[in-house]
BAFI-3210 file (N, C-alpha, C; in Angstrom, 3 decimals, decimal comma, padded with zeros to 6 digits):
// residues 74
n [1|2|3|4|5|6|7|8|9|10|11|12|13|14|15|16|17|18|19|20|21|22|23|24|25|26|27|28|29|30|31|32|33|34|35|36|37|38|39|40|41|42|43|44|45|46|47|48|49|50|51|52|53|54|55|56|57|58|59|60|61|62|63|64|65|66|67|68|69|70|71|72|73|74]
n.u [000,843|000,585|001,145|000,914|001,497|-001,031|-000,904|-001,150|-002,879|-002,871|-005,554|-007,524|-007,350|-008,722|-009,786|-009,697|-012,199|-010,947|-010,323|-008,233|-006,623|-003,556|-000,080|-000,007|-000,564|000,677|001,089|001,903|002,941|003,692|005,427|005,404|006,234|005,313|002,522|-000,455|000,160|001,803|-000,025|-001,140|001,111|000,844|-001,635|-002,117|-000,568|-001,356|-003,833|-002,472|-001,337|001,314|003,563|005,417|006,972|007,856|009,790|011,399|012,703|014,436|014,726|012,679|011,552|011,779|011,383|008,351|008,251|009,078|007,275|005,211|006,382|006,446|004,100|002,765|002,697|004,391]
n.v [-001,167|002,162|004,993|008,407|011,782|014,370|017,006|020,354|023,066|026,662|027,830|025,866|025,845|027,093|030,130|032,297|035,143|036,933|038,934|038,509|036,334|037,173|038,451|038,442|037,103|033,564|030,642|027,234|024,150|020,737|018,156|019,291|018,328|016,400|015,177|015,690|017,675|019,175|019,953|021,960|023,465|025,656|025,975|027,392|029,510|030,942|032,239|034,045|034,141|033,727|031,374|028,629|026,122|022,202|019,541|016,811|015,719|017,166|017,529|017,563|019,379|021,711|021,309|021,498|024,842|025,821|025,005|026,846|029,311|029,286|029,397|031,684|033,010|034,299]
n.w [000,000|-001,169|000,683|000,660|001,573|001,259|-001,257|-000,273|-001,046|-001,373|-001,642|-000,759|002,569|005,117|005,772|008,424|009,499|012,355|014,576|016,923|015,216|015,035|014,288|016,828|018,725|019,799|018,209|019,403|018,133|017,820|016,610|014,581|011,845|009,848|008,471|010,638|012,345|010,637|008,536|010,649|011,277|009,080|008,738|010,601|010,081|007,895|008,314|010,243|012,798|014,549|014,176|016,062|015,454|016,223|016,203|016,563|013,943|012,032|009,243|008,123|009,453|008,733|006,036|006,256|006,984|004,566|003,345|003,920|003,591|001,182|000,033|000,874|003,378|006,812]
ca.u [000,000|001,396|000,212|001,284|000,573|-001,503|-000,523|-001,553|-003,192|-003,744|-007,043|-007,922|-006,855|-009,879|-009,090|-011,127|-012,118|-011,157|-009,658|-007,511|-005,807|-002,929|001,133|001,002|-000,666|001,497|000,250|003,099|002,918|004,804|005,031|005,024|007,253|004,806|001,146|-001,690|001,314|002,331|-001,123|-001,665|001,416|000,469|-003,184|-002,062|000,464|-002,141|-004,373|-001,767|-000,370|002,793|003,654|006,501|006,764|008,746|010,026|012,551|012,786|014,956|014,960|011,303|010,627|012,422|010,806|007,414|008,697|009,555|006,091|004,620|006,749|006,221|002,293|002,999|002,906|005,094]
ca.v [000,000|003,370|006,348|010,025|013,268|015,032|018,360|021,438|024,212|027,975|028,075|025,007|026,449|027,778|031,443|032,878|036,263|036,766|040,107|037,971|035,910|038,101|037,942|038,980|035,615|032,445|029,125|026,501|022,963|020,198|017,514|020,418|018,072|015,670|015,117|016,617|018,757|020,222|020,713|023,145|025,016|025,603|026,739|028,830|030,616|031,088|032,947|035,258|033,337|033,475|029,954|027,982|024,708|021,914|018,362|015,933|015,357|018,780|018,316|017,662|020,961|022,804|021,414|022,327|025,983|026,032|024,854|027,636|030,055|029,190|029,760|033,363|033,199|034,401]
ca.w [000,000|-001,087|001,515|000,539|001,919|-000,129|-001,251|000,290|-001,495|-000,680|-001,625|000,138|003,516|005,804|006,342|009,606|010,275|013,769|015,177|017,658|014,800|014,383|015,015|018,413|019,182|018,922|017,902|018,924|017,565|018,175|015,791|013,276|010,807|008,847|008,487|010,835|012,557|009,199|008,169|011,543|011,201|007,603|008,404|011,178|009,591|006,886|009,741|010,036|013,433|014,995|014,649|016,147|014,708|016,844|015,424|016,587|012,467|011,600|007,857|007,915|009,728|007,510|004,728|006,570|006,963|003,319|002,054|004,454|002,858|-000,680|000,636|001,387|005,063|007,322]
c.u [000,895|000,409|001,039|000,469|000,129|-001,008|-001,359|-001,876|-003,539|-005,377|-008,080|-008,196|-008,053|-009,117|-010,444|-011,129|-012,357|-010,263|-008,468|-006,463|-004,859|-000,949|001,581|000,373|000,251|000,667|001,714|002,349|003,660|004,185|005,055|005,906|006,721|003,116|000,088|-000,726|001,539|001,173|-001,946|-000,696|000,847|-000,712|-003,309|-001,732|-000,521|-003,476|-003,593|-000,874|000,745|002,763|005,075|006,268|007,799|008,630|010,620|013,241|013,277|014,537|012,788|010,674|011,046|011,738|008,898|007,388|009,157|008,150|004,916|004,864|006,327|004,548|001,975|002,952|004,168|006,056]
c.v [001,239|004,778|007,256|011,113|014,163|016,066|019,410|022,617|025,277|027,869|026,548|025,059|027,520|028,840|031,965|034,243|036,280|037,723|039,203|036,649|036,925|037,804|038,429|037,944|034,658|031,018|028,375|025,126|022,306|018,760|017,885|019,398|017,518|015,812|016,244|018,023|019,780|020,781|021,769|023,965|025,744|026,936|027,767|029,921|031,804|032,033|034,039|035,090|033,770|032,298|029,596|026,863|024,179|020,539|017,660|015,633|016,873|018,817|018,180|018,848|021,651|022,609|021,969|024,273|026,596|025,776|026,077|029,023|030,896|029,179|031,055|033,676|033,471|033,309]
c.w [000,000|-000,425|000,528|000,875|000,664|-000,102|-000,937|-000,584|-001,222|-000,388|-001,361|001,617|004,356|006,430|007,503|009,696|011,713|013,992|015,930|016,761|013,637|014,907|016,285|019,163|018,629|019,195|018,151|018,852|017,407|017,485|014,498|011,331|009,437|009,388|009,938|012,004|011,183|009,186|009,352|011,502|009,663|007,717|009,528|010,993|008,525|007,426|010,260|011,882|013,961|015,047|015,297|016,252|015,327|015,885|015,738|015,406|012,265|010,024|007,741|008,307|008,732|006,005|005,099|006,721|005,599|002,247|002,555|003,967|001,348|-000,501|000,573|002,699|005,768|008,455]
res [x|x|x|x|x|x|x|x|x|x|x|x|x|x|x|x|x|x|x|x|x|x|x|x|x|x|x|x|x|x|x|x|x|x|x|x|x|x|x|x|x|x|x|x|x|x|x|x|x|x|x|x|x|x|x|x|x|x|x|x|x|x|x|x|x|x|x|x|x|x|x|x|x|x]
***
């Protein structure tokens, strides 16, 4: 059986209006490296967030921090 994470799209990505999601709140997440971790820093960041994303897996965060990027998020 072949799994894969699906890919992530902007406009997939539930944006909220909410006065209080802004970068002087932080969202941290731990796990942030692969699956339902990734997909919260992702959709926080995307919320406009402070995230800090944690991992035991370094290159995996980094590649989460790189697909958050290439998102337009901070």
């Amino acid at each position: 059986m072949d799994i894969n994470e699906p890919d992530v799209k902007p406009e997939e990505i539930l944006v909220l209006e909410d006065e209080n999601y802004n970068a002087n709140n932080v969202c941290i997440v731990t796990g942030a490296g692969t699956g339902i971790g990734r997909a919260t820093v992702i959709a926080a960041a995307a919320n406009n967030l402070m995230v800090v994303g944690l991992d035991i897996n370094e290159g995996e965060g980094k590649k989460t921090q790189k697909m958050a990027r290439e998102m337009g998020v901070r």
